[in-house]
ZAMARGU-4260 file (C-alpha; in steps of 0.2 Angstrom, whole numbers, plus 5000, padded with zeros to 4 digits):
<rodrens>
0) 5088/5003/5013 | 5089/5021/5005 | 5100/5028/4991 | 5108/5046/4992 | 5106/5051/4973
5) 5108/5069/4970 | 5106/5088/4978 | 5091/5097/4976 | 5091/5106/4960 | 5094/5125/4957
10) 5083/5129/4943 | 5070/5143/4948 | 5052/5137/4944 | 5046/5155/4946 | 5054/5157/4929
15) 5047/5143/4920 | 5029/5146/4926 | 5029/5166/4928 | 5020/5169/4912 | 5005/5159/4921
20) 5003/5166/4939 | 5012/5180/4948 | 5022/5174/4963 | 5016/5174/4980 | 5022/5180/4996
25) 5028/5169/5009 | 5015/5174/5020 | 5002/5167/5007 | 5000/5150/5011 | 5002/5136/4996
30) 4986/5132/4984 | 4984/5112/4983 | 4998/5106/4992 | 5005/5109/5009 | 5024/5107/5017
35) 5032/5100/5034 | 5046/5099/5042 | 5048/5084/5053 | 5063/5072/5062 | 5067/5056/5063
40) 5073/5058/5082 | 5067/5068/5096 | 5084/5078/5098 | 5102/5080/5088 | 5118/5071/5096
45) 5135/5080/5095 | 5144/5070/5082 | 5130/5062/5074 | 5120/5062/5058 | 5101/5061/5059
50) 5087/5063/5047 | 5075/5077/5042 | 5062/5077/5030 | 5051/5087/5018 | 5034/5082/5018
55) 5022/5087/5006 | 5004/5083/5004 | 4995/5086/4989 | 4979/5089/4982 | 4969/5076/4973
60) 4971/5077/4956 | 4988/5087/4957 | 5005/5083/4956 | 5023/5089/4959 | 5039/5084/4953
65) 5054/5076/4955 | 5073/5079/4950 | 5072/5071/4936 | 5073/5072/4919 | 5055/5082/4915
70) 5049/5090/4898 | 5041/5102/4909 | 5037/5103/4925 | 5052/5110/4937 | 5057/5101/4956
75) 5061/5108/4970 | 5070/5122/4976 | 5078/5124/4996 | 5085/5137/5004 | 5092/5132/5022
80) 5093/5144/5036 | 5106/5133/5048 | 5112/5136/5067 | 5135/5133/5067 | 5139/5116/5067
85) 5125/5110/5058 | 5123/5103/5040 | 5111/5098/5029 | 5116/5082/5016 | 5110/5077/4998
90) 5092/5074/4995 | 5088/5057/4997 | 5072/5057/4984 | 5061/5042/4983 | 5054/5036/4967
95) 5044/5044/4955 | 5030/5041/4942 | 5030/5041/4922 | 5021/5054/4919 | 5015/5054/4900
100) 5003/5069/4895 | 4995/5071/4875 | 5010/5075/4862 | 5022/5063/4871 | 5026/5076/4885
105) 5036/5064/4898 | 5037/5071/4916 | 5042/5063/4934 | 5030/5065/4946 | 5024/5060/4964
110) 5003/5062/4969 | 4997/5063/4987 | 5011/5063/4995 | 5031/5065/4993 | 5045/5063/5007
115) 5061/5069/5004 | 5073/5065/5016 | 5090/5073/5022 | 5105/5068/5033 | 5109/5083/5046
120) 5126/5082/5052 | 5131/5089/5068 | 5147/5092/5074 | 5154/5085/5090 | 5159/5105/5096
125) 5139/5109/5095 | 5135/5112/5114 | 5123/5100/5125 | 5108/5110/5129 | 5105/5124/5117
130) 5091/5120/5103 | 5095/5120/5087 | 5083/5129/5072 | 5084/5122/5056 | 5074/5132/5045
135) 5070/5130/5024 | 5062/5142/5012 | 5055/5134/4998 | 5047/5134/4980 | 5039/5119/4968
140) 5026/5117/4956 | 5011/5109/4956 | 5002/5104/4940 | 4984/5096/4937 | 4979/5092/4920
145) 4974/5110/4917 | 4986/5123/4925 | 5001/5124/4936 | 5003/5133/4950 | 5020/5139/4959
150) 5019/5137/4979 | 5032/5144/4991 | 5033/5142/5008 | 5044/5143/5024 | 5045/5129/5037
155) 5056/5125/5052 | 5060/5112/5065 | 5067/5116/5083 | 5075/5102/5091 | 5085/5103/5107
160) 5104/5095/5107 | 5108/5082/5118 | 5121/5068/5120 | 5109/5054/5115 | 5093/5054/5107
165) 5078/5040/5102 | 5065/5039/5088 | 5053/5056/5088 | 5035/5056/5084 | 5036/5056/5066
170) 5049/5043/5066 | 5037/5030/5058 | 5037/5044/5043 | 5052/5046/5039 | 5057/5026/5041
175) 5043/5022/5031 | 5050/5034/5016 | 5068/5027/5019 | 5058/5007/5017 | 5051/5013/4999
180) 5067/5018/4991 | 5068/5002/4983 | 5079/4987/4982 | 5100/4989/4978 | 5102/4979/4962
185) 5115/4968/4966 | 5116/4954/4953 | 5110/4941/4967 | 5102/4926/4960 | 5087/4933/4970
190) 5086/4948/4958 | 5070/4949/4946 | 5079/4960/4935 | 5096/4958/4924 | 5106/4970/4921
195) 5121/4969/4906 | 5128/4981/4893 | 5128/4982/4874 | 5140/4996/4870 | 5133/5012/4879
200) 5115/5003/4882 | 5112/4997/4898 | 5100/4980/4894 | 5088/4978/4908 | 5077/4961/4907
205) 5063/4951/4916 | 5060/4934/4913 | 5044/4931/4919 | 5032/4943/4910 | 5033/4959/4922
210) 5033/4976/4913 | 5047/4988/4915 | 5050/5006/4917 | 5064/5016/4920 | 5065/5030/4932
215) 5081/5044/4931 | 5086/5050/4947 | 5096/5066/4952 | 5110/5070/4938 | 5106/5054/4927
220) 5113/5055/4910 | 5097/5056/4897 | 5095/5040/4888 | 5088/5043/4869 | 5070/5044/4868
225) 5065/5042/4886 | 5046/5043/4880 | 5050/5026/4870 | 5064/5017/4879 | 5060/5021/4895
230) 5044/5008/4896 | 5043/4991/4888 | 5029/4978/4890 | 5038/4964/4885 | 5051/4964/4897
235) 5064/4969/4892 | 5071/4987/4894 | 5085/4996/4879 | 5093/5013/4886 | 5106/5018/4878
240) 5118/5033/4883 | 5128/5044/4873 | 5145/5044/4885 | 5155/5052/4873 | 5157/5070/4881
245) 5155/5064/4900 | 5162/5046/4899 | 5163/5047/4917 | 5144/5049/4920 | 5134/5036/4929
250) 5116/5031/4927 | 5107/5032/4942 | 5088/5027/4945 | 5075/5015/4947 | 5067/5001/4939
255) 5051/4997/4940 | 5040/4980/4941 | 5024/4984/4934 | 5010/4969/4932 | 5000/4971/4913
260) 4981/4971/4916 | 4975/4955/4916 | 4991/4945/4918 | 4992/4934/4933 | 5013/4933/4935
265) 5024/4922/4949 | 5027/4935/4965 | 5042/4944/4967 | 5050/4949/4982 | 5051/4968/4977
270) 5044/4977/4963 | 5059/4993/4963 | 5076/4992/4961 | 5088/5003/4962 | 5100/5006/4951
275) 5120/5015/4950 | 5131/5010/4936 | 5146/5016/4927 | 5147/5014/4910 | 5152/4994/4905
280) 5151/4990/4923 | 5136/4981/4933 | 5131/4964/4942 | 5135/4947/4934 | 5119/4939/4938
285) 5125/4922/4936 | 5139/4925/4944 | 5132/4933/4958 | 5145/4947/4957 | 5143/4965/4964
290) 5153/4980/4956 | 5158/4990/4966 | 5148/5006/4961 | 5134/4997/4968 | 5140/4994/4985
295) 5144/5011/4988 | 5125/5014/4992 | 5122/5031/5004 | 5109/5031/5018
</rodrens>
């Protein structure tokens, strides 16, 4: 299962890291990380959707990030160059990493290796036979614990149009990255997390001795003091929201499982949830209930 969270966000990270390094061209080729462009299938299908992906593969000992809520780093930016009848969906990001740096800097990140996948869909008018070249310019930041350094590159994938398709060569890939977006909390009896609210804090708990950390996704209200609230070793996890000037907002993101050193803890079946909840609404674990923000779950 993967959850469609957010776009790709807008901000330039040439202007948050300009002071530091000059930008490159695009015929300079990325320092400590490289960039992909791979399918899911070997062709596109008039009036289906289908699966790209980003791949980026990082340096050891660097890092990028995600679109999350970061104090400094800055995610991703694409551009699409895109044949008629052809379009690209939200990003589908997987799940990041607290990232906690000296002063109480928070950041989202992802190490080795990030997959970000998108839905391409094509229209039923596109004709059978001509190849279709989906092309991205592109920008992100890597950090290690000394410098950053803005990359850009281009990147494209050809892929002729056909009236049916099966799985490509990277098809593992991009399956693989749709496997590790986590697990839909639904309120089953099944789920090692609760969820509830108290007022405008969402309440997440585990009763059997897990650790827990919460990960913003795409356009996630802040919850105060992420630095704080955002990781609790006793299980239990406090975020509260201020709704007050967009009550509509909905907090999207993951939560985390994590084993303390040394603790031997009963297995679970998953240790990443997914979470999308409006403000007062969510699963009734006991009841077994499912709101219905939760079920409307995109690829």
């Amino acid at each position: 299962m993967s959850f469609r969270i957010g776009t790709i966000a807008a901000g330039m990270i040439a202007v948050a890291v300009s002071s530091l390094h000059a930008q490159p061209s695009f015929d300079d080729q990325p320092e400590h990380s490289r960039v992909s462009l791979i399918a899911e299938t070997d062709a596109f299908s008039p009036g289906t959707t289908s699966t790209i992906a980003v791949v980026f593969e990082i340096d050891k000992g660097w890092h990028t990030y995600a679109d999350s809520i970061n104090d400094s780093g800055a995610p991703l930016l694409v551009k699409w160059a895109l044949p008629e009848g052809i379009e690209i969906g939200n990003a589908i990001w997987p799940a990041a990493h607290r990232h906690v740096q000296a002063g109480g800097i928070l950041d989202h990140t992802f190490d080795d290796r990030l997959v970000v996948l998108f839905p391409v869909d094509v229209a039923s008018g596109v004709e059978i036979g001509s190849d279709a070249l989906i092309s991205a310019s592109l920008e992100w930041l890597v950090c290690d614990a000394n410098r950053c350094v803005p990359q850009f590159a281009e990147a494209s994938i050809e892929l002729p149009v056909q009236r049916s398709n099966k799985p490509g060569p990277k098809a593992s890939v991009v399956q693989k990255a749709r496997s590790e977006t986590g697990k839909l909390a639904t309120g089953a009896r099944s789920d090692a997390i609760i969820l509830g609210w108290e007022g405008d804090t969402l309440v997440v708990s585990n009763v059997m001795g897990y650790a827990l950390e919460f990960i913003p996704g795409p356009g996630c209200p802040a919850p105060e003091d992420l630095l704080e609230s955002g990781y609790s070793d006793v299980g239990r996890l406090e975020l509260a929201f201020d709704f007050d000037d967009h009550p509509d907002s909905e907090v999207v993101g993951w939560v985390r499982l994590v084993t303390p050193e040394g603790k031997r803890l009963p297995p679970i079946d998953t240790d990443l949830y997914l979470i999308r909840l409006h403000r007062g609404q969510g699963p009734n674990r006991i009841l077994g209930g499912v709101s219905s923000s939760q079920t409307d779950s995109a690829r």
